[in-house]
PyMOL Python script that loads the backbone (N, CA, C, O; Angstrom):
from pymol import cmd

cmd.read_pdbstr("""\
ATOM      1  N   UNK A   1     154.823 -45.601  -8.773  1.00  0.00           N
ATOM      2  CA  UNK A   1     154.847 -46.945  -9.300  1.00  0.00           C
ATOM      3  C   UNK A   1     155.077 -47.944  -8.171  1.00  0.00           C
ATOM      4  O   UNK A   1     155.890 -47.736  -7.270  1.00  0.00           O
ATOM      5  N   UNK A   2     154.192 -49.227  -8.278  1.00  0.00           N
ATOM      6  CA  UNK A   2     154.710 -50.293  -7.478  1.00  0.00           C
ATOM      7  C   UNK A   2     155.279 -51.053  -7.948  1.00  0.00           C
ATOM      8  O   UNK A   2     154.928 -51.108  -9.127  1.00  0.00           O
ATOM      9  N   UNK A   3     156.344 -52.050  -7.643  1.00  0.00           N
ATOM     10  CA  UNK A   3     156.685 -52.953  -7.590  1.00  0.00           C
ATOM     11  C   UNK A   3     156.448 -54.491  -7.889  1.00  0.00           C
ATOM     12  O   UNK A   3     155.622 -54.153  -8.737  1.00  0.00           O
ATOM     13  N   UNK A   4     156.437 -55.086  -7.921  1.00  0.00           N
ATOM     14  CA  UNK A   4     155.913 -56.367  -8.936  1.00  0.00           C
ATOM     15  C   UNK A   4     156.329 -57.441  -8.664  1.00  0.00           C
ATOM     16  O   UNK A   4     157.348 -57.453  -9.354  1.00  0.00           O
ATOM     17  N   UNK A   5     156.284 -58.978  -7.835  1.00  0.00           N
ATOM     18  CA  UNK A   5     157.236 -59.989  -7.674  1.00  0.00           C
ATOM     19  C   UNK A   5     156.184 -61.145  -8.249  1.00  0.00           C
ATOM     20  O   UNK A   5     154.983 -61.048  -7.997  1.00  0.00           O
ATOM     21  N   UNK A   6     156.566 -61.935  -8.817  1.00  0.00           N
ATOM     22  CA  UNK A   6     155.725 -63.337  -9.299  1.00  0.00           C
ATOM     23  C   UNK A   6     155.584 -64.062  -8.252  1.00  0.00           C
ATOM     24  O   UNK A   6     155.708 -63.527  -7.151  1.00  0.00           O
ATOM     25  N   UNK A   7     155.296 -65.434  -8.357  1.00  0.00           N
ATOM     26  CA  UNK A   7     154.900 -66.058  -7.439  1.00  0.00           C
ATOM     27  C   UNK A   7     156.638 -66.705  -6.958  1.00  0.00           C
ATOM     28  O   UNK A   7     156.996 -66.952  -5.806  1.00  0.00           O
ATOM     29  N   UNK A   8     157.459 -66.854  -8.195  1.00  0.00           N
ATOM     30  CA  UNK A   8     158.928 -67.509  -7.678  1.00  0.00           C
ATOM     31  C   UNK A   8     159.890 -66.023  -7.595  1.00  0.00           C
ATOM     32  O   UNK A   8     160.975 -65.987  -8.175  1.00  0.00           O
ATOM     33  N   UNK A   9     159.511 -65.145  -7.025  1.00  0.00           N
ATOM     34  CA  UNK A   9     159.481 -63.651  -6.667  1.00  0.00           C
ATOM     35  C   UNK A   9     160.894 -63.059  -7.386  1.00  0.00           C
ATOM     36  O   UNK A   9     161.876 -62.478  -6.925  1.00  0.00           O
ATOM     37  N   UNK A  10     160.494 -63.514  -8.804  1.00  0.00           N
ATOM     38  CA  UNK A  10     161.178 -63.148 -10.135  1.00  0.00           C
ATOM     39  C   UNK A  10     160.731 -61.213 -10.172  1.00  0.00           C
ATOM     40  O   UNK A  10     159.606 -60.746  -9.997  1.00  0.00           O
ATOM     41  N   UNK A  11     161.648 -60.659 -10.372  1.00  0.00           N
ATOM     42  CA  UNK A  11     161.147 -59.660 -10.390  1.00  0.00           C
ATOM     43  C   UNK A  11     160.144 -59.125 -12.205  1.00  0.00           C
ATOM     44  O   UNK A  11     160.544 -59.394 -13.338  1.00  0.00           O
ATOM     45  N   UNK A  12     158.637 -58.227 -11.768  1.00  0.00           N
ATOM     46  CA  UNK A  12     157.811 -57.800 -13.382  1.00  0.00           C
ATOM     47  C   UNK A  12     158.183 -56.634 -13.567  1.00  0.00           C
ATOM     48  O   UNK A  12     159.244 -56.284 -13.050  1.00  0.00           O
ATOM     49  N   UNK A  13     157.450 -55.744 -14.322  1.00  0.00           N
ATOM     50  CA  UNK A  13     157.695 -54.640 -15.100  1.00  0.00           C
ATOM     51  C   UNK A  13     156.851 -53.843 -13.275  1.00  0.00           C
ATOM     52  O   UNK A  13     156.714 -54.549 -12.276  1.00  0.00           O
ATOM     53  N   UNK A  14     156.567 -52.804 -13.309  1.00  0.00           N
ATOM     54  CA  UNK A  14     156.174 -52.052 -12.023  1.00  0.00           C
ATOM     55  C   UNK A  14     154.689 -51.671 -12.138  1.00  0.00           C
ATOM     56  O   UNK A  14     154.572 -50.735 -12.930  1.00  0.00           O
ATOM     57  N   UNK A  15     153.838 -51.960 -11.765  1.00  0.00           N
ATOM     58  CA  UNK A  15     152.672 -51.470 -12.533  1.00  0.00           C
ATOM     59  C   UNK A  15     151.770 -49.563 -11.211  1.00  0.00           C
ATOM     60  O   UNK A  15     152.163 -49.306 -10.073  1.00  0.00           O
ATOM     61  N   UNK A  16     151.035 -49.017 -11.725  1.00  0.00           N
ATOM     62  CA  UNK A  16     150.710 -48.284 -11.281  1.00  0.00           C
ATOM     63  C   UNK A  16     149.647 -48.100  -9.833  1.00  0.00           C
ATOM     64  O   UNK A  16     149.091 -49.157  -9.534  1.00  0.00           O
ATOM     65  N   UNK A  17     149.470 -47.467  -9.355  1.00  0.00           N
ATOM     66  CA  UNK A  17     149.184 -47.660  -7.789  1.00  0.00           C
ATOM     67  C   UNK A  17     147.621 -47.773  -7.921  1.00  0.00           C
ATOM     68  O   UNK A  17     146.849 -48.142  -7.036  1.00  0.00           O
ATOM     69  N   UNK A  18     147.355 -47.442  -9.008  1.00  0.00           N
ATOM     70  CA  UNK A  18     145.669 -47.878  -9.319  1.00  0.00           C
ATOM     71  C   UNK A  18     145.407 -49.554  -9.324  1.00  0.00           C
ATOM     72  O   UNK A  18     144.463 -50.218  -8.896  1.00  0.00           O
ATOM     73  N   UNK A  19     146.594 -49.914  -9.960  1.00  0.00           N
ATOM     74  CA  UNK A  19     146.333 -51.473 -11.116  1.00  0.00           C
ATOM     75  C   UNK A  19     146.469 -52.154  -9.655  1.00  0.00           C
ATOM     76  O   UNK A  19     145.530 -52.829  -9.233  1.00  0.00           O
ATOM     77  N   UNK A  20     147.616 -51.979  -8.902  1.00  0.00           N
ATOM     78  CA  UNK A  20     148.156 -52.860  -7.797  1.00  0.00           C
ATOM     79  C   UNK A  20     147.241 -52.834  -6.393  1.00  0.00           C
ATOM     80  O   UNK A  20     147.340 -53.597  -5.432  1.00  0.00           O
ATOM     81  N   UNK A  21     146.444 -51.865  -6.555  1.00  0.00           N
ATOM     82  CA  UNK A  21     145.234 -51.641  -5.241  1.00  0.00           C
ATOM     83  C   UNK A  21     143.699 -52.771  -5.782  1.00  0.00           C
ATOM     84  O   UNK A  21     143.007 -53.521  -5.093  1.00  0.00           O
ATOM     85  N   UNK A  22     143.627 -52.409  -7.418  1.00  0.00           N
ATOM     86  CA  UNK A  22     143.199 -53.487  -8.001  1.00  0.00           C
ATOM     87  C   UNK A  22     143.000 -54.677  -6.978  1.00  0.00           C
ATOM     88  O   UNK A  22     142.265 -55.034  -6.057  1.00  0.00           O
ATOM     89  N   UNK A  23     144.215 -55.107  -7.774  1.00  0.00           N
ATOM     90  CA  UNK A  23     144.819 -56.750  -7.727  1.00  0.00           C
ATOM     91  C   UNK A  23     144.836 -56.913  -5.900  1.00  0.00           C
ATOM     92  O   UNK A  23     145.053 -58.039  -5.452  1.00  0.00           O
ATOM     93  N   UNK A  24     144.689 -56.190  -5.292  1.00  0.00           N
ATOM     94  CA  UNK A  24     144.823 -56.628  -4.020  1.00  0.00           C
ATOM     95  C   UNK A  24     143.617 -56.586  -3.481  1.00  0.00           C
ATOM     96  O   UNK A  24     143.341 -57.265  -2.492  1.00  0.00           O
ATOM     97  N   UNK A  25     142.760 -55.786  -4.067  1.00  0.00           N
ATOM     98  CA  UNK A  25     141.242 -55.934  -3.396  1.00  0.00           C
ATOM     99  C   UNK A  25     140.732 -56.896  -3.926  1.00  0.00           C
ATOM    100  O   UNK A  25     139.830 -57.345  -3.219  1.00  0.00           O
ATOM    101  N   UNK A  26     140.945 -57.689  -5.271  1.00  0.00           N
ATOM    102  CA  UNK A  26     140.700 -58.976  -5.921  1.00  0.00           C
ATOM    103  C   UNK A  26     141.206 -59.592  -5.608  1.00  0.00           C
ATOM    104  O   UNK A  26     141.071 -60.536  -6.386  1.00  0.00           O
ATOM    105  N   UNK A  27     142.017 -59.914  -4.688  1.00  0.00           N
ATOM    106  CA  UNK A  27     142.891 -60.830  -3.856  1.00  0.00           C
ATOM    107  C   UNK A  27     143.834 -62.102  -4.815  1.00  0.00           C
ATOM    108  O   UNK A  27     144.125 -63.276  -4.590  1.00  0.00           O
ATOM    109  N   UNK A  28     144.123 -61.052  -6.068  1.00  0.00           N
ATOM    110  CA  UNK A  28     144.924 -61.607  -6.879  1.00  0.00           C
ATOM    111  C   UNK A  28     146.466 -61.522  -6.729  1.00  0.00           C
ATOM    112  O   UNK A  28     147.160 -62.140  -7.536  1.00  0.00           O
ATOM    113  N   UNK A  29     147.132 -60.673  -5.584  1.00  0.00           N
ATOM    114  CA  UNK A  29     148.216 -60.130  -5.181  1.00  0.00           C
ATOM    115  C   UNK A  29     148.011 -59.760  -3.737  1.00  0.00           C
ATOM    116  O   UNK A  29     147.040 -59.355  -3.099  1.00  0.00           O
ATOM    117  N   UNK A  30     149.564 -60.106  -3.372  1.00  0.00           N
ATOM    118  CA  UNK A  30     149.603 -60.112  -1.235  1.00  0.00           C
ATOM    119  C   UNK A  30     150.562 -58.727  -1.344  1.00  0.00           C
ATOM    120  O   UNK A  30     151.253 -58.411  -2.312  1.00  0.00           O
ATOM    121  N   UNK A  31     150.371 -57.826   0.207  1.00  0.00           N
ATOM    122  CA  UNK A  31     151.823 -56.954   0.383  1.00  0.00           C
ATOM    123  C   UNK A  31     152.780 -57.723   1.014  1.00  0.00           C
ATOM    124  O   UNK A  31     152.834 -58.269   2.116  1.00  0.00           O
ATOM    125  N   UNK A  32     153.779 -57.615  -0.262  1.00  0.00           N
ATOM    126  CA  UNK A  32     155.337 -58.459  -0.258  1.00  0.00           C
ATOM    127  C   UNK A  32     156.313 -57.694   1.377  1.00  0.00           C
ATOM    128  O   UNK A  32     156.760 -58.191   2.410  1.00  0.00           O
ATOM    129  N   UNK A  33     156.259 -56.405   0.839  1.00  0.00           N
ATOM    130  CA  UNK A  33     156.920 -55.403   1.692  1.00  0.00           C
ATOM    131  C   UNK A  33     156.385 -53.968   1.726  1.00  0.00           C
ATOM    132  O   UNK A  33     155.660 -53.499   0.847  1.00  0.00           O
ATOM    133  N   UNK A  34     156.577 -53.665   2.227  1.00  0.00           N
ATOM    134  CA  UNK A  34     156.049 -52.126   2.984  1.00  0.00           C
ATOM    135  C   UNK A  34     156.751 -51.187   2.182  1.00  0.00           C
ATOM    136  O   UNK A  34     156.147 -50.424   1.428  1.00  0.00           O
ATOM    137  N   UNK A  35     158.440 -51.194   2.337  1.00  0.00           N
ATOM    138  CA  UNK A  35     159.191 -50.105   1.653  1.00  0.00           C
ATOM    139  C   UNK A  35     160.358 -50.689   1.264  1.00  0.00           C
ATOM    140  O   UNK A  35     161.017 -51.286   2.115  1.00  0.00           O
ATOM    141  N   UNK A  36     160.909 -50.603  -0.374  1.00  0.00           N
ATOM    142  CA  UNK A  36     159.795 -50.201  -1.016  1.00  0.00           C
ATOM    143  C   UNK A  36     158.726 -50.834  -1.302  1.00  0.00           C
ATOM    144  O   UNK A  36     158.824 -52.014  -1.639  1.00  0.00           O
ATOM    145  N   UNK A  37     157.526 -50.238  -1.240  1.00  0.00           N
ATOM    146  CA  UNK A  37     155.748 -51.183  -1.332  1.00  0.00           C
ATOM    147  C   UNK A  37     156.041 -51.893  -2.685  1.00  0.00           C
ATOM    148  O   UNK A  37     156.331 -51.374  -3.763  1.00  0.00           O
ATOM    149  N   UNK A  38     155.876 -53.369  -2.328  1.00  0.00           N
ATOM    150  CA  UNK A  38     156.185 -54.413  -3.077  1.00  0.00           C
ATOM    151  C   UNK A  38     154.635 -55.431  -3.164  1.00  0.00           C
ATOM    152  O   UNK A  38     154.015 -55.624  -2.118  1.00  0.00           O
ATOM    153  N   UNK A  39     154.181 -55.961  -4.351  1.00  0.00           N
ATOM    154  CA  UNK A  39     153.039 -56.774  -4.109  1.00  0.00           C
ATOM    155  C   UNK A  39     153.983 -57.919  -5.122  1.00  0.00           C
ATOM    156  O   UNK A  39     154.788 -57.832  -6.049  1.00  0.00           O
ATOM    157  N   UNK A  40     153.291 -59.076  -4.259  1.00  0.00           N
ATOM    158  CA  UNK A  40     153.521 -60.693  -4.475  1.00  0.00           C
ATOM    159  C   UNK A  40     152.076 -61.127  -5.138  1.00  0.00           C
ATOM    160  O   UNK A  40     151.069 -61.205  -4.434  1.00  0.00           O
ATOM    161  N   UNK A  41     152.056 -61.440  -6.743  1.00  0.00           N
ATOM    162  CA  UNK A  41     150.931 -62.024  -7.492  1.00  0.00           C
ATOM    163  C   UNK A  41     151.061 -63.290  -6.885  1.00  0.00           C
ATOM    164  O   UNK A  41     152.074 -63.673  -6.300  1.00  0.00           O
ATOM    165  N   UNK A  42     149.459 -64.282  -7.113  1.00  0.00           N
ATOM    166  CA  UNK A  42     149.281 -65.156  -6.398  1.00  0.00           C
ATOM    167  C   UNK A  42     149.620 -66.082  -7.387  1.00  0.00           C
ATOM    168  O   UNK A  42     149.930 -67.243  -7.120  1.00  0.00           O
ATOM    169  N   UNK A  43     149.582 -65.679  -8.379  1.00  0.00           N
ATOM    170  CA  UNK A  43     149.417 -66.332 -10.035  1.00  0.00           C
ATOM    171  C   UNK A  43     150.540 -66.430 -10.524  1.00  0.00           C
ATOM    172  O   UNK A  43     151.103 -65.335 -10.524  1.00  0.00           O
ATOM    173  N   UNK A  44     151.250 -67.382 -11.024  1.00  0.00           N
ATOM    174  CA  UNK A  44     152.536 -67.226 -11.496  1.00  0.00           C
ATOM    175  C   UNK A  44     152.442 -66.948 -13.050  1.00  0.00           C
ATOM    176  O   UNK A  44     151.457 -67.437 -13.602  1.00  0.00           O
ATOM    177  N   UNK A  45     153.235 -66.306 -13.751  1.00  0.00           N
ATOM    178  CA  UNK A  45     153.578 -65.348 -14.763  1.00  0.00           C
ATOM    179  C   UNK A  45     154.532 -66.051 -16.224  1.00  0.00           C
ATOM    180  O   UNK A  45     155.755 -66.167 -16.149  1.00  0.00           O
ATOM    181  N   UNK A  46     153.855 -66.411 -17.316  1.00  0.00           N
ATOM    182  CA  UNK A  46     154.974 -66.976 -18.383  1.00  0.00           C
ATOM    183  C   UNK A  46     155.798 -66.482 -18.453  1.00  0.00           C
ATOM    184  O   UNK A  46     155.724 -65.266 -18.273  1.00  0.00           O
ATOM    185  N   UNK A  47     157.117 -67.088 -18.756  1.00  0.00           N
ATOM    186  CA  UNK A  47     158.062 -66.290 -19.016  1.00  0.00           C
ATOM    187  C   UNK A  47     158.130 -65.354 -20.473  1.00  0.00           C
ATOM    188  O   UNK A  47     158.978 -64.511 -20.764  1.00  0.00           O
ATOM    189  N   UNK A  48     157.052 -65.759 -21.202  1.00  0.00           N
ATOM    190  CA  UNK A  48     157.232 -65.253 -22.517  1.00  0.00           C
ATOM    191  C   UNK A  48     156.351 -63.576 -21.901  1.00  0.00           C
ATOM    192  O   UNK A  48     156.400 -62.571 -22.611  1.00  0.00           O
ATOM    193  N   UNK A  49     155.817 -63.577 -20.901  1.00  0.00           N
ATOM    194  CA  UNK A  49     155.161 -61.833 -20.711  1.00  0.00           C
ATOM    195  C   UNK A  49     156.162 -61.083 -20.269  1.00  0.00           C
ATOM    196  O   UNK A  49     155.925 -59.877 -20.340  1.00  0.00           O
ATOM    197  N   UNK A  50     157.661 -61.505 -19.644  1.00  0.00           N
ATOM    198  CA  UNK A  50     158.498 -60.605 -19.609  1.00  0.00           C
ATOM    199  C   UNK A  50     159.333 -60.048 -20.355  1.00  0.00           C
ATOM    200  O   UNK A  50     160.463 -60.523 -20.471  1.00  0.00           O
ATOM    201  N   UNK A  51     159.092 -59.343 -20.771  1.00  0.00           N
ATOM    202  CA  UNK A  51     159.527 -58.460 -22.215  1.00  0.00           C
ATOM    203  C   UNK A  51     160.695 -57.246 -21.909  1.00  0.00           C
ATOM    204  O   UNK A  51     161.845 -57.193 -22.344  1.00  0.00           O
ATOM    205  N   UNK A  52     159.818 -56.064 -20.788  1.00  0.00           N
ATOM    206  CA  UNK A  52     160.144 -55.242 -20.292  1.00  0.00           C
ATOM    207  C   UNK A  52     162.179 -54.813 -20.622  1.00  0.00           C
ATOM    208  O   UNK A  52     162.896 -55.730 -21.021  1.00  0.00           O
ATOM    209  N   UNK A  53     162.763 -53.437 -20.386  1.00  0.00           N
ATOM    210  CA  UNK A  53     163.880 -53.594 -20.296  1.00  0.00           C
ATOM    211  C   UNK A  53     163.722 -52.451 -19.301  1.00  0.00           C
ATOM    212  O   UNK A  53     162.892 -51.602 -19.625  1.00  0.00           O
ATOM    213  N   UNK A  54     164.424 -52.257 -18.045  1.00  0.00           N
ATOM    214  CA  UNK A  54     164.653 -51.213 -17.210  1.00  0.00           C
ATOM    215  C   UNK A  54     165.869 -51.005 -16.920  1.00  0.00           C
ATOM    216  O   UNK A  54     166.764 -51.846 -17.013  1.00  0.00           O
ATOM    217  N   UNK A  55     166.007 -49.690 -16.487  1.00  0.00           N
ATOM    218  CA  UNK A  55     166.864 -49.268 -16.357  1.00  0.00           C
ATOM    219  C   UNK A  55     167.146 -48.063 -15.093  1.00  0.00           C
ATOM    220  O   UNK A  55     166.361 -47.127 -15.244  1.00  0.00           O
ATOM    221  N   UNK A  56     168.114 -47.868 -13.847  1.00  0.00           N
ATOM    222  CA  UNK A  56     168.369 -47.036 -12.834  1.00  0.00           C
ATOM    223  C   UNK A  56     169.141 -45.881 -13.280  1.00  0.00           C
ATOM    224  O   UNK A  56     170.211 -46.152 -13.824  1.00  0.00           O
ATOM    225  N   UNK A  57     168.816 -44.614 -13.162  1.00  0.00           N
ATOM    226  CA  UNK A  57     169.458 -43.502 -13.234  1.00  0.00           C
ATOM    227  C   UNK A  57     169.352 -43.013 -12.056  1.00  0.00           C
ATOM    228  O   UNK A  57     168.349 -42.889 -11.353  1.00  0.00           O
ATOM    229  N   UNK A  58     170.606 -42.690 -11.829  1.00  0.00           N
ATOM    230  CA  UNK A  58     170.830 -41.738 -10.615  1.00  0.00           C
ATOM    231  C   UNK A  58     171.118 -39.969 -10.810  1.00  0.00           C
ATOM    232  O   UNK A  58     172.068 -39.743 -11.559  1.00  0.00           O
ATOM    233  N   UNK A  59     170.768 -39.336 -10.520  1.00  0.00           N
ATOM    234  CA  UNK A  59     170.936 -37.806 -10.154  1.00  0.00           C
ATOM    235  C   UNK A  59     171.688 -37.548  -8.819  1.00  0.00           C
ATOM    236  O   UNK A  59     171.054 -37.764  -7.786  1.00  0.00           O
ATOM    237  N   UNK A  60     172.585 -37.242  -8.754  1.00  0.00           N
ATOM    238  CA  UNK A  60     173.682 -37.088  -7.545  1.00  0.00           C
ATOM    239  C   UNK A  60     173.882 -35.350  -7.111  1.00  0.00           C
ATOM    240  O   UNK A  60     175.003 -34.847  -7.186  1.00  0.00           O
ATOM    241  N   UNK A  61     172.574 -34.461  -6.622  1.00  0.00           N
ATOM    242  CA  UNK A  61     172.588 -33.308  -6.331  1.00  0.00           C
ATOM    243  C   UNK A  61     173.532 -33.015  -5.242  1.00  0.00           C
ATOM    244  O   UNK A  61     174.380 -33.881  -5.026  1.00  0.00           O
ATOM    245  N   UNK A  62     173.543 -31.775  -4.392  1.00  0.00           N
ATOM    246  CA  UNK A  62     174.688 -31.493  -3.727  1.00  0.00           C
ATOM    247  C   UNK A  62     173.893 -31.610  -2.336  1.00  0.00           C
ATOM    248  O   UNK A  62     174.671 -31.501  -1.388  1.00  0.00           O
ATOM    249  N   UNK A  63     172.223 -31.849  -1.860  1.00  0.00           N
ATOM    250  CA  UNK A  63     172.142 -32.477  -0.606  1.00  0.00           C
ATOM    251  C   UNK A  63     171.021 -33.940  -1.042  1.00  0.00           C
ATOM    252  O   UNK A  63     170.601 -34.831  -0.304  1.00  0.00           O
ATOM    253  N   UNK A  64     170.838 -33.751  -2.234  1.00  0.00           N
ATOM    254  CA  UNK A  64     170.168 -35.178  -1.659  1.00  0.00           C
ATOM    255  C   UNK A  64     170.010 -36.249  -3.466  1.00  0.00           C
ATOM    256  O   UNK A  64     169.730 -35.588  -4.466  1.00  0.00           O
ATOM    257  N   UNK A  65     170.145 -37.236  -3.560  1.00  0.00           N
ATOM    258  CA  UNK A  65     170.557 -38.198  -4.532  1.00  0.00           C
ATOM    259  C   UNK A  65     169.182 -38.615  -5.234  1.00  0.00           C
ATOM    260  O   UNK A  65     168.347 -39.245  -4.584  1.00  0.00           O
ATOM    261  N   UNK A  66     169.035 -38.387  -6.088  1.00  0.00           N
ATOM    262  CA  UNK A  66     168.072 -38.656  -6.969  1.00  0.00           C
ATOM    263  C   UNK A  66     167.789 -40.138  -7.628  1.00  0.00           C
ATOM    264  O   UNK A  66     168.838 -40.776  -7.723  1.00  0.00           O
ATOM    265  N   UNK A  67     166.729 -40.782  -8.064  1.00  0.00           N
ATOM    266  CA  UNK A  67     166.793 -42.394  -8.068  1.00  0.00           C
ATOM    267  C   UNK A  67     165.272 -42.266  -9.336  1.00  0.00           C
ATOM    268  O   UNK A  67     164.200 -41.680  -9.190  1.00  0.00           O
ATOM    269  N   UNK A  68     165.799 -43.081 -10.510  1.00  0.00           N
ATOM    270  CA  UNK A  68     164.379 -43.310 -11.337  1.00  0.00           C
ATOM    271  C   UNK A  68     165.115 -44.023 -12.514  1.00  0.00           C
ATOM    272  O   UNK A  68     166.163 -43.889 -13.146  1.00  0.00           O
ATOM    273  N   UNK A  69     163.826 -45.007 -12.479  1.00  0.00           N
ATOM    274  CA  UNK A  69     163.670 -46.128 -12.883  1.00  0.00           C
ATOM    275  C   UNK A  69     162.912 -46.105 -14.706  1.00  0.00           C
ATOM    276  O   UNK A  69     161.737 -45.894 -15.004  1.00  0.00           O
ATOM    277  N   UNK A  70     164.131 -46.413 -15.675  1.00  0.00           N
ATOM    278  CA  UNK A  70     163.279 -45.927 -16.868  1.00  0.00           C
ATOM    279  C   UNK A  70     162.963 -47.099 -17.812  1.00  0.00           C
ATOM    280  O   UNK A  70     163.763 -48.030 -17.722  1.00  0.00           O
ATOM    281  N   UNK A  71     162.071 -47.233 -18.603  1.00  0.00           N
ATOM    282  CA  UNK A  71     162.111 -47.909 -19.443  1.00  0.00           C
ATOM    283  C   UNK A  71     162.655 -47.932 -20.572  1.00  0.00           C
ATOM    284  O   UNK A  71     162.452 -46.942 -21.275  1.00  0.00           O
ATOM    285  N   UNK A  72     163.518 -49.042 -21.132  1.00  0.00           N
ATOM    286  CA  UNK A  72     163.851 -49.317 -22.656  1.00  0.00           C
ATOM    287  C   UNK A  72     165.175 -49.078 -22.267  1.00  0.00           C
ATOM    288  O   UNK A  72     165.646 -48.964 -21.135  1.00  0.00           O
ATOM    289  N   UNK A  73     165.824 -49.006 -23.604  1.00  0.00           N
ATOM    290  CA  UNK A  73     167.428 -49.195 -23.502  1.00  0.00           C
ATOM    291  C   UNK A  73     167.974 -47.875 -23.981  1.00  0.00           C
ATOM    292  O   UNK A  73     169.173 -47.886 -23.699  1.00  0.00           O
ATOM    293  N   UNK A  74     167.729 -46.998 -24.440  1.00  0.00           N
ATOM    294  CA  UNK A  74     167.959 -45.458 -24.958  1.00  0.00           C
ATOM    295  C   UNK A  74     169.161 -45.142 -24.183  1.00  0.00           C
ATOM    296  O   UNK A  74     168.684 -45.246 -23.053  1.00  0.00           O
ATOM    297  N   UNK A  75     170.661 -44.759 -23.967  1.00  0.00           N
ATOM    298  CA  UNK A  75     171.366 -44.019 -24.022  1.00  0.00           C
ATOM    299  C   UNK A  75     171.550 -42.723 -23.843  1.00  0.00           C
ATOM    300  O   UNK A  75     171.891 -42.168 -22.799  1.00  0.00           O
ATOM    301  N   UNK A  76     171.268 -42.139 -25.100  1.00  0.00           N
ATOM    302  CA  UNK A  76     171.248 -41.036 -25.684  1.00  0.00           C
ATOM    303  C   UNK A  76     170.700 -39.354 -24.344  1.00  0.00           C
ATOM    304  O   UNK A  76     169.980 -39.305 -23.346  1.00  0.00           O
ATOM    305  N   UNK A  77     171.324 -38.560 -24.912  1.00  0.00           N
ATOM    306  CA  UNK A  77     170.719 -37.284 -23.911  1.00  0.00           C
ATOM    307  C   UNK A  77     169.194 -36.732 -24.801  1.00  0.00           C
ATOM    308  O   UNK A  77     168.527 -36.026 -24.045  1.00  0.00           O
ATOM    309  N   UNK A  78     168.585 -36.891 -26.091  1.00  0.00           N
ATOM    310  CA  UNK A  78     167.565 -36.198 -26.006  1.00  0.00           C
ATOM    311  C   UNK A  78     167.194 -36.254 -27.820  1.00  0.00           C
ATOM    312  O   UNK A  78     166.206 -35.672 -28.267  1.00  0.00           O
TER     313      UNK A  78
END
""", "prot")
cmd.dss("prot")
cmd.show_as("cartoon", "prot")
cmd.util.cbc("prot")
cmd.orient("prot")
């Protein structure tokens, strides 16, 4: 997944590495940053399209820390 910044580099929902190669060969979106690969739309964004709810989970293994990014508000184990 990439990354997403509006034009007042509000953070969007993340869109997929297909959609965001898209938007950059249509020169509808700039590279914001390298890592993590971030694209800057040229177009600024209503506020009524941000809907999205995310959320960071961490996995804390015994050599290396796990990181993912989920959608919606769910709690729950399953």
């Amino acid at each position: 997944m990439v990354f997403v910044l509006d034009t007042n580099k509000r953070p969007l929902a993340p869109c997929h590495e297909a959609v965001a190669r898209k938007l950059l060969k249509q020169g509808k979106a700039a590279i914001y940053r390298r890592f993590p690969f971030t694209i800057i739309l040229k177009k600024s964004v209503d506020e009524s399209e941000i809907k999205a709810t995310y959320r960071l989970k961490i996995d804390y293994g015994s050599r290396h820390t796990g990181l993912a990014i989920l959608r919606g508000t769910r709690s729950g184990y399953g």
